[in-house]
MINUDO-260136 format. One line per 3 residues: for each residue x, y, z of C-alpha. Coordinates in pm, 1 decimal, always signed. Layout:
! residues N
X,Y,Z ~ ...
//
This chain:
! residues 289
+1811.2,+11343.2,+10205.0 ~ +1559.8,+11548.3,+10369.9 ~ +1608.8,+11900.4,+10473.8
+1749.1,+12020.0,+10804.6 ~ +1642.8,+12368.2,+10895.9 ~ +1716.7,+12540.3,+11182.0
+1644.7,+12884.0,+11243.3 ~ +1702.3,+13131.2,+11516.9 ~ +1659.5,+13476.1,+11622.0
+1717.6,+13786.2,+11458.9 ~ +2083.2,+13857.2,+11439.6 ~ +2270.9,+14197.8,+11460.5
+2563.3,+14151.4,+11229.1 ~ +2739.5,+14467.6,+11053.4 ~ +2455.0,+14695.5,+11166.5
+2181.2,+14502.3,+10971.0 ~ +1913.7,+14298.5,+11091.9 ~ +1892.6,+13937.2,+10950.2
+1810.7,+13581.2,+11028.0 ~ +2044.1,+13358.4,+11064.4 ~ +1917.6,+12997.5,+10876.9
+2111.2,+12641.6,+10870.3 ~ +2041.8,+12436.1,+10591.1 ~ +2166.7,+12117.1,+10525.6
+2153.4,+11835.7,+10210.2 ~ +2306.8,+11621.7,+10008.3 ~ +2572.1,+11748.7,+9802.0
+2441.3,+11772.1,+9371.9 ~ +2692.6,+11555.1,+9230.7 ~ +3052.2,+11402.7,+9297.2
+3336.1,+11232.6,+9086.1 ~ +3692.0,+11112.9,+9122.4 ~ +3998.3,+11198.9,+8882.8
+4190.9,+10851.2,+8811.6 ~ +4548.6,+10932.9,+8628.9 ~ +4562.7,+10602.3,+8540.2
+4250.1,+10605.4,+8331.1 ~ +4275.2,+10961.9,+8263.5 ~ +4013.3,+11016.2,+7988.2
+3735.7,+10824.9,+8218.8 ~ +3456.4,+11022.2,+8404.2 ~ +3331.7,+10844.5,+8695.6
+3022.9,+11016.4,+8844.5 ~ +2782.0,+10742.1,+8869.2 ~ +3039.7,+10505.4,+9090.7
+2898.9,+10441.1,+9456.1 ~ +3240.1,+10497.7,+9593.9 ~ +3491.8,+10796.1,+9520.5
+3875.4,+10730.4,+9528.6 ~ +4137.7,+10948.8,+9720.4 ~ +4497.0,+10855.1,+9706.2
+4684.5,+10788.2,+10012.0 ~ +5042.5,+10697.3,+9910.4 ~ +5268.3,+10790.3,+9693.2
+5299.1,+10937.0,+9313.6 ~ +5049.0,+10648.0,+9259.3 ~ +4749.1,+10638.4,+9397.3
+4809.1,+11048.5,+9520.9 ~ +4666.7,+11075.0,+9164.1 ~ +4328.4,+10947.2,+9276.4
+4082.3,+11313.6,+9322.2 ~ +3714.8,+11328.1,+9449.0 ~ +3544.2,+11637.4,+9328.2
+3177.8,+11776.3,+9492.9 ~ +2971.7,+12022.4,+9329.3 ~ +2656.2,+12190.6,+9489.6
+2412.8,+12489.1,+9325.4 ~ +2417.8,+12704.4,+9645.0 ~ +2126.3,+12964.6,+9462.2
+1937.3,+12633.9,+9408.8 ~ +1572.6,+12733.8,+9542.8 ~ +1492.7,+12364.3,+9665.0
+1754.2,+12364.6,+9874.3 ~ +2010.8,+12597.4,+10029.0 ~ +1838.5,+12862.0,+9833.3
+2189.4,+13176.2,+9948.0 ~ +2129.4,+13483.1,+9766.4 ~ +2443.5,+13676.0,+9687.1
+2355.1,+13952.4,+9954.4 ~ +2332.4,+13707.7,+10221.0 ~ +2631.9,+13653.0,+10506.6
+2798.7,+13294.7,+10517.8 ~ +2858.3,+13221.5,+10894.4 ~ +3026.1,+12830.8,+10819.2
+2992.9,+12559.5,+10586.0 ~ +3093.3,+12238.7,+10666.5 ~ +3132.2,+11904.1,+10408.3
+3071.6,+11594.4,+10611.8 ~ +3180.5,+11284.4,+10407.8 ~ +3234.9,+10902.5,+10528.6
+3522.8,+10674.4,+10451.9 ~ +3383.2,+10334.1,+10386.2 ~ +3688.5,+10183.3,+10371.0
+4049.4,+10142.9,+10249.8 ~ +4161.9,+9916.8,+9943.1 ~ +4587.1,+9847.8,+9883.1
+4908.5,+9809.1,+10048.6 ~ +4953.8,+9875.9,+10458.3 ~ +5296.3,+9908.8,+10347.1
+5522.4,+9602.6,+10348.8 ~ +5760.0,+9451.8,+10074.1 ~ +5498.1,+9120.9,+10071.5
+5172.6,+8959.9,+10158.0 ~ +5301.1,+8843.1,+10475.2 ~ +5212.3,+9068.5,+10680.9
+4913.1,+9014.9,+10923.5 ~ +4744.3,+9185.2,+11171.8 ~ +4856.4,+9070.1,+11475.2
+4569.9,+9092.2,+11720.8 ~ +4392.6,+8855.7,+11496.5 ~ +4476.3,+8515.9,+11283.4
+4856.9,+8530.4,+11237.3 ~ +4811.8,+8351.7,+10873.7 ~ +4818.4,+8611.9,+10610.7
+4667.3,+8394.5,+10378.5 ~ +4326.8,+8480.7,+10556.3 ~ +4322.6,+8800.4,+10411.1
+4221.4,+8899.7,+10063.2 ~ +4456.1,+9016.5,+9749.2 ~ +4321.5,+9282.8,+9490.6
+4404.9,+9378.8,+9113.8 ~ +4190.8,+9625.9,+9151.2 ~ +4470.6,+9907.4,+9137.8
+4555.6,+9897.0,+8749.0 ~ +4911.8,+9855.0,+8665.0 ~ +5003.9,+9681.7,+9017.9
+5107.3,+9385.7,+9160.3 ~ +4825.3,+9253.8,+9361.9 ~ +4865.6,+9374.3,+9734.9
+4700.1,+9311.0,+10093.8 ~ +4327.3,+9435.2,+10058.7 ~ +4151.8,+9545.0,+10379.9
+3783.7,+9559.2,+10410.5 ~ +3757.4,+9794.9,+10688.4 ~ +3872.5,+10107.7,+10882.6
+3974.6,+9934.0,+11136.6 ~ +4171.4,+9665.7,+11064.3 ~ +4384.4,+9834.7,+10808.5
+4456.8,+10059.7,+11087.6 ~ +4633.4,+9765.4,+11281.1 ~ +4798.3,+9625.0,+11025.8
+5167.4,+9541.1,+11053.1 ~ +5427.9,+9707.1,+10781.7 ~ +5628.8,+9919.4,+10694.3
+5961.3,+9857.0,+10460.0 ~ +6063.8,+9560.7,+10646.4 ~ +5878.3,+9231.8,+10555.9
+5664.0,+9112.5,+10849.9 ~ +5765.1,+9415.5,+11048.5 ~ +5641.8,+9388.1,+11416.8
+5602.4,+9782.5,+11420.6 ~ +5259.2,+9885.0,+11361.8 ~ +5203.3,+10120.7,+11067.1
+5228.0,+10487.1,+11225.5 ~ +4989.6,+10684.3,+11081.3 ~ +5067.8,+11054.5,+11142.7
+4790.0,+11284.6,+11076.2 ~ +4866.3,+11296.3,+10658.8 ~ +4726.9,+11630.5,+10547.6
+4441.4,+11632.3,+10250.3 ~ +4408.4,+11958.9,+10093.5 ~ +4039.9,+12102.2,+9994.6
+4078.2,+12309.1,+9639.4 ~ +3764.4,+12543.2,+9490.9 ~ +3799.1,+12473.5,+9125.8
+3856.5,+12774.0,+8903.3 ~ +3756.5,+12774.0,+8550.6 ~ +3472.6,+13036.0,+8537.0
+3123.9,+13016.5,+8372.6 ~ +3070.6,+12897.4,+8110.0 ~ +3369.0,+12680.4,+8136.7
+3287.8,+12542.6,+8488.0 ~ +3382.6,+12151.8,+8543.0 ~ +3130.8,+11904.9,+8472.6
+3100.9,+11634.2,+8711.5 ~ +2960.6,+11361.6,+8478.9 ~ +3228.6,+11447.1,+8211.1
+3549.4,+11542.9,+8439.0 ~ +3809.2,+11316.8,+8363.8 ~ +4196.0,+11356.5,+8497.8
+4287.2,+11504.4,+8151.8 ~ +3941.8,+11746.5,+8109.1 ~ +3714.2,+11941.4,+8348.8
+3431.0,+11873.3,+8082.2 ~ +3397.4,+11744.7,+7754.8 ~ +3683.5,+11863.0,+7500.5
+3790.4,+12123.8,+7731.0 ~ +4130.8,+12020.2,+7931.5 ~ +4282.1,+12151.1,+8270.2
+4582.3,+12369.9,+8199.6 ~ +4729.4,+12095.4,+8439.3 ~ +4606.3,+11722.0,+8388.9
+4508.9,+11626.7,+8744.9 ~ +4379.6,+12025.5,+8827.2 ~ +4730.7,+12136.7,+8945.4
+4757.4,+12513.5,+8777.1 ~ +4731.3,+12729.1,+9067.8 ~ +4620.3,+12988.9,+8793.5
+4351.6,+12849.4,+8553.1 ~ +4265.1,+12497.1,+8706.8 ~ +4206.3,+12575.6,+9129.1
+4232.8,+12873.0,+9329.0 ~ +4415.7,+12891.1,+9641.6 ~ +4284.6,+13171.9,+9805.0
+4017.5,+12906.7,+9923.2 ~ +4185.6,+12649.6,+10047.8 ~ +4201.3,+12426.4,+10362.7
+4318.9,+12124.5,+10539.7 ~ +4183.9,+11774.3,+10666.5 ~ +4381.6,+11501.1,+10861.3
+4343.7,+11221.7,+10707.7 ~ +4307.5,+10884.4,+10968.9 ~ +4385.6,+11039.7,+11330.3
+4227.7,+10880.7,+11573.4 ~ +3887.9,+11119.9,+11659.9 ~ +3780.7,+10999.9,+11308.3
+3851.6,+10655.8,+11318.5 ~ +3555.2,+10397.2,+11419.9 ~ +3578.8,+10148.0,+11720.8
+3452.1,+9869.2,+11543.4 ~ +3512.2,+9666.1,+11230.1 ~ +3305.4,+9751.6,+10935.4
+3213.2,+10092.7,+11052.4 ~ +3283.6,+10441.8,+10873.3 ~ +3490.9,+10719.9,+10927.5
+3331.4,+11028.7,+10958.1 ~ +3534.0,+11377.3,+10848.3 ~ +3377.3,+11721.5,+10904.1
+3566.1,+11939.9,+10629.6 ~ +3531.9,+12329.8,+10672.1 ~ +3454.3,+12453.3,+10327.9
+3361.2,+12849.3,+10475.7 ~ +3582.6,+13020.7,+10234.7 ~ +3479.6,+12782.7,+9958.3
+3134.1,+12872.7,+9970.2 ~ +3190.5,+13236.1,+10052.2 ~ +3420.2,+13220.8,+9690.1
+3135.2,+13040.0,+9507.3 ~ +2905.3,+13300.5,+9534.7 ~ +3076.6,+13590.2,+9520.7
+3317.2,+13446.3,+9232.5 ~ +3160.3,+13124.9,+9061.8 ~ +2769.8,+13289.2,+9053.6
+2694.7,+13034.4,+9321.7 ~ +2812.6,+12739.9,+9248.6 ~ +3039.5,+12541.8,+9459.9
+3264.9,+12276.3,+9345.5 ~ +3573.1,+12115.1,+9524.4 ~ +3895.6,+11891.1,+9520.3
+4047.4,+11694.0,+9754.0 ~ +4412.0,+11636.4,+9680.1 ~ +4612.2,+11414.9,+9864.9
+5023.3,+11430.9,+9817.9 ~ +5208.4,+11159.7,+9973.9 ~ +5296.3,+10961.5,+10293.9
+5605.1,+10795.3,+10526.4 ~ +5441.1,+10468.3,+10579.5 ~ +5690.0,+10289.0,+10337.3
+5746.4,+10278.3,+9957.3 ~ +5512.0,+10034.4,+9935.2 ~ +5211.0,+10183.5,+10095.0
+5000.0,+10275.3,+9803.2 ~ +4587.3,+10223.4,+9907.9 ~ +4309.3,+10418.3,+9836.8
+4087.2,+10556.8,+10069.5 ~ +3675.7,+10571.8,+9977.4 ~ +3399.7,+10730.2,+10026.0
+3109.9,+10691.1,+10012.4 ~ +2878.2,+10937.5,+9717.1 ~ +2603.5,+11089.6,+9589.0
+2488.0,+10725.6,+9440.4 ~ +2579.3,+10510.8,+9691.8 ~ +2242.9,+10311.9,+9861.0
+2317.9,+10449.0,+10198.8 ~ +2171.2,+10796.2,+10194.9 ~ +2220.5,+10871.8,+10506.6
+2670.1,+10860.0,+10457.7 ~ +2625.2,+11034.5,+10136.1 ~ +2828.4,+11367.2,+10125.3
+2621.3,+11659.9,+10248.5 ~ +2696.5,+12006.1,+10313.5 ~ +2598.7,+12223.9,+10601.6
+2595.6,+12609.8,+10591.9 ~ +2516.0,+12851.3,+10827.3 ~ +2402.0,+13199.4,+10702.2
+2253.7,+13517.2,+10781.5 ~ +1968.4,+13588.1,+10522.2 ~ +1946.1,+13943.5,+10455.0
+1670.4,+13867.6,+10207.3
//
């Protein structure tokens, strides 16, 4: 992805002159952390998985890593001021249950016959359930605990927390050898699945994301989801803590859609075909250079 500069005038801030710069690309490199194939690295998949339901697929972890000192991009010294950083990512589409006890449920503003729709295996373990191929449709999709419920699937605002990973240098997680049980090669999270708040993430950087309310969600079938993230104390913790480099979970817990709800949301990566709904990351910064 090209480079999107945008600079402005000279900017009082604490009493010293800089100029504020916004710089925007393509995140380095992404993964997901499966628990279910927990010694796997995935970094060259076109598609990262989050987990949207319950102790099943919430153990499904996307992880982004940028070099913010990297001169052929962002290029922030350590003596410059971060202003906001912002991780823009796109949900391509969601893959599971909607949440009832059987494949008969439908979506009711279109063919009433379930058997129109497709089944997947493609969640080890489990019995093949209702698999959408968009946004939009999964989003009107009948369920619930009740079999054939004719109460749509109420999808709250579900919270996804954003994690900076802690392990410091020369210890910091790889992305194309970060599995669910190790944060690279031979070297294992204190906490399969990054949970120690001590060693594994640090939660003094830390925020939130809905995930599916309705600003996000596209109007028609087969389009994206867009999410704008804010990852300001993220970056600001990279460089003064991780010698510049940024790297992030999302963790998703759990939802009220039904016991049976268990789907996976994706998004699109770094590999995916589509450049242009590849992760990137925008920061704005004062460069005191």
């Amino acid at each position: 992805m090209k480079a999107r500069h945008r600079l402005t005038r000279r900017y009082q801030h604490d009493s010293k002159q800089g100029l504020l710069k916004t710089k925007e690309f393509t995140v380095d490199s992404d993964t997901f952390m499966f628990v279910h194939d927990p010694l796997t690295n995935f970094h060259e998949q076109t598609l990262l998985f989050l987990g949207s339901g319950g102790s099943f697929t919430g153990g499904a972890r996307p992880v982004f890593k940028a070099d913010l000192s990297n001169t052929d991009k962002w290029s922030i010294n350590t003596n410059d001021s971060i202003m906001s950083a912002i991780l823009t990512i796109f949900a391509d589409s969601i893959e599971g249950s909607a949440g009832a006890d059987h494949g008969n449920t439908h979506d009711p503003d279109a063919d009433p016959d379930a058997s129109n729709y497709n089944y997947s295996n493609s969640i080890p373990g489990q019995t093949p359930k209702l698999l959408t191929t968009d946004m939009v449709t999964f989003y009107r999709l009948t369920g619930g605990d009740v079999a054939r419920s004719t109460i749509p699937v109420s999808y709250t605002p579900y919270p996804v927390g954003v994690y900076s990973h802690q392990p410091p240098k020369p210890n910091h997680p790889a992305t194309d050898r970060l599995s669910w049980n190790e944060y690279a090669g031979g070297q294992p999270w204190t906490t399969a699945g990054a949970e120690d708040s001590i060693d594994d993430i640090y939660t003094g950087a830390y925020t939130e994301f809905m995930l599916r309310v309705d600003p996000n969600l596209p109007d028609i079938p087969n389009d994206d989801a867009e999410y704008q993230i804010d990852v300001t104390d993220h970056v600001k913790y990279a460089i003064t803590d991780r010698e510049s480099e940024l790297c992030v979970q999302l963790y998703r817990d759990s939802d009220d859609t039904g016991v049976n709800n268990e789907n996976l949301t994706k998004f699109y990566s770094v590999d995916h075909a589509s450049t242009s709904k590849r992760p990137k990351l925008t920061i704005t910064y004062l460069d005191r250079s």
